[in-house]
C-alpha positions, 0 to 999 in steps of 0.5 A: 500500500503505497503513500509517498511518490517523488516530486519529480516522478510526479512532474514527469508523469504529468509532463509525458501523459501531456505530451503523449496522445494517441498510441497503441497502449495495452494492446493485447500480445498473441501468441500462437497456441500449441501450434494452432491458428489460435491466439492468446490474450495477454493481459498486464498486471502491475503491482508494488508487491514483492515476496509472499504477496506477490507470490500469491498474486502470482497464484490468483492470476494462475487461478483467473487463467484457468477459469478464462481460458485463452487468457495469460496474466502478465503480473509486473513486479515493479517493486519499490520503482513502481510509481517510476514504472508507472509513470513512464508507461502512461508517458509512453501510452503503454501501461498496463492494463490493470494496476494497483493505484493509491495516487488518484490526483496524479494519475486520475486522468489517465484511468478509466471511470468505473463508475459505469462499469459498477452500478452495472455488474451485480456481480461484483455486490458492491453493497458488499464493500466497507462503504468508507473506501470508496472515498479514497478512490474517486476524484470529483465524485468520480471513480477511479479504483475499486478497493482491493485491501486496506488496513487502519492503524493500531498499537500493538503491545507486548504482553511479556513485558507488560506483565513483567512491569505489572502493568495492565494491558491497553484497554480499547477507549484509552486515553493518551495521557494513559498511553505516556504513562504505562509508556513511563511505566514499560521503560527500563533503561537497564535493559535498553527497553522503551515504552514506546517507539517513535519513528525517526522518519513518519511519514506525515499521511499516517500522523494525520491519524493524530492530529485528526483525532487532536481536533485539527487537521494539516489542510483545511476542509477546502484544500485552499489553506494550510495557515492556522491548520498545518501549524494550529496549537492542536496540530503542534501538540499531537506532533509534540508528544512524541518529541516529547516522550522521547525526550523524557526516555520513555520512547526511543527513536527507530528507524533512522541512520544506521538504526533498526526499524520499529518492526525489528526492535519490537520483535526483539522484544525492547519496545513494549508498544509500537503504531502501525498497520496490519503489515507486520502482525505476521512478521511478529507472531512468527518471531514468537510475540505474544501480541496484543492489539488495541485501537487509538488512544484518544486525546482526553474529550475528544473522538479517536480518528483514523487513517487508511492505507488503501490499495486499490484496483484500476484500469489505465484509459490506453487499454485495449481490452478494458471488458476483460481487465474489469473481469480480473478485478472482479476476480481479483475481489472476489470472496475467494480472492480476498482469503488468499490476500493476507496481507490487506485486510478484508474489503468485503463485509461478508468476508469479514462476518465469515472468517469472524474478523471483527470479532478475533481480539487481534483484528478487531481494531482495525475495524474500530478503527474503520468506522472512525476513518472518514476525515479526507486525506491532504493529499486527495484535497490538494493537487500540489500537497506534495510540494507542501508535504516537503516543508511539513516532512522536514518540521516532523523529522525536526521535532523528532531531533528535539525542535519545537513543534510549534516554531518548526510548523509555522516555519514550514507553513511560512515556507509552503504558501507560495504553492497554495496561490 
């Protein structure tokens, strides 16, 4: 599930999908069968997916060329140079015909609408999907993306070491100032153990999370202006605890320079809480974690808000064979699909209430913290968020080093307003 996306690669796409008209796109290969007259379809699949994943998007492709016959799934693995890759094919009018896609405002002009191709296909049950989703997917009322997997966000907490410290676990419906103090509680320097850890570089689409819930937001509800938002006291306080916790000892940074990931230090067992979605849950009942998770706290008088991290589903506008790549994501979404998908969450109600999700103390949360996830990101409000994101990245990983959060974010919204003119 892809946030981030370089400044430049985003000029880049722009300027080639300007310049790029006509062209044969997505044309489907042929390939001769068996040696027969027949011919093959070849439909292209672009994800950001490596390892496990990826291997099991391998094998729903395999299981959709079986029940379509003729048809071969060409799945591109574009790794970690996706949005490069990406970029490059629409420039060129030959992308792929289905893709994995997160960043609507860029690259919405160069999908197809599937507004039509929903309300029509009862057999995709779009009733079925957590209606919250398909926010992330349209622009100007338009969709562009039809959810394939998500998650919300949590804290995950160590149950070892909270009952060494004799501290009772998080209970959904805590508050931050609980949450500081158990984090207080949790840390023994001795033993180069922490509470908490706080990532050295946050990526600012998941602190909204926080500042959400704080009563604020980095943008206004418009998009139009970022002064007495980006920088407003709720927005400087929620950023503010976490420098402040690491201040006092009770969090440790992670994940900078020459650093171990968050991931890693709580699977070793020296962080007894740590933020974050349904990724690493896996990674750590493996490493032999006896893991708990609870939703969000929440700042004292006010409601927890959440953030998704939603993969989506489109076709590029250059394909040749829209019918059958609208086919594959029907497929591709479908109940059977979605089991073997474990590394998202379910999008499908049915799914959910069948493998009894939202009811498993450990997946609960994240469909808690589903319900309070309708604020609408910055960057889907904003086309020149990310020139913006520049200034407010630098002042979050600032507060991480020791500044002030106040000063820093009044600095960065000093620094971005020539782009919200």
């Amino acid at each position: 599930m892809k946030k981030q996306v370089s400044l430049i690669v985003l000029a880049a796409a722009l300027m080639m999908s300007l310049s790029a008209c006509g062209g044969s796109g997505g044309k489907a290969e042929t390939a001769g069968q068996g040696g027969g007259s027949g011919s093959e379809k070849t439909l292209r699949f672009a994800t950001w997916d490596t390892g496990d994943a990826l291997k099991i998007e391998q094998d729903i492709a395999k299981k959709f060329e079986e029940s379509h016959p003729g048809t071969k799934v060409q799945v591109e693995a574009y790794a970690d140079g996706f949005d490069q890759k990406l970029a490059a094919g629409f420039g060129a009018a030959n992308p792929p015909d289905v893709m994995y896609m997160w960043d609507f405002p860029t690259y919405h002009q160069s999908l197809e609408p599937l507004d039509s191709y929903a309300d029509k296909d009862k057999d995709l049950n779009i009733d079925d999907f957590y209606k919250g989703l398909f926010n992330y997917g349209k622009i100007d009322g338009t969709l562009y993306g039809i959810p394939a997997g998500f998650t919300t966000r949590v804290v995950y907490y160590n149950k070892k070491l909270f009952d060494e410290a004799g501290v009772p676990y998080p209970k959904d419906g805590w508050t931050w100032p609980e949450f500081q103090e158990m984090a207080g509680k949790l840390t023994d320097k001795s033993k180069k153990q922490y509470g908490f850890g706080v990532r050295a570089e946050n990526d600012t689409y998941d602190l909204q999370g926080f500042v959400w819930s704080n009563g604020s937001s980095f943008i206004s509800p418009d998009g139009k202006t970022i002064d007495g938002y980006m920088n407003s006291k709720d927005t400087a306080a929620a950023i503010q605890m976490f420098g402040d916790m690491l201040k006092n000892g009770s969090a440790v940074l992670t994940g900078g320079k020459g650093q171990q990931s968050g991931d890693d230090i709580f699977k070793a067992g020296k962080i007894a809480m740590w933020e974050s979605g349904i990724w690493p849950l896996e990674s750590f009942r493996q490493a032999g974690v006896d893991v708990g998770t609870v939703e969000m706290p929440a700042f004292p008088g006010k409601p927890v808000k959440g953030v998704l991290a939603e993969s989506a589903l489109s076709i590029a506008k250059d394909s040749k064979q829209k019918d059958l790549a609208w086919e594959f994501i029907k497929f591709y979404v479908s109940d059977a699909s979605i089991k073997m998908r474990v590394a998202d969450l379910p999008v499908r109600q049915s799914v959910v209430n069948e493998l009894k999700k939202d009811q498993d103390p450990l997946y609960k949360p994240y469909y808690t913290m589903l319900e309070r996830s309708d604020n609408t990101p910055a960057f889907l409000l904003n086309p020149k968020w990310n020139e913006v994101n520049r200034q407010l990245s630098a002042a979050v990983e600032s507060v991480m080093h020791g500044s002030n959060a106040q000063d820093v974010l009044n600095q960065a919204v000093k620094d971005s307003e020539r782009y919200m003119k």
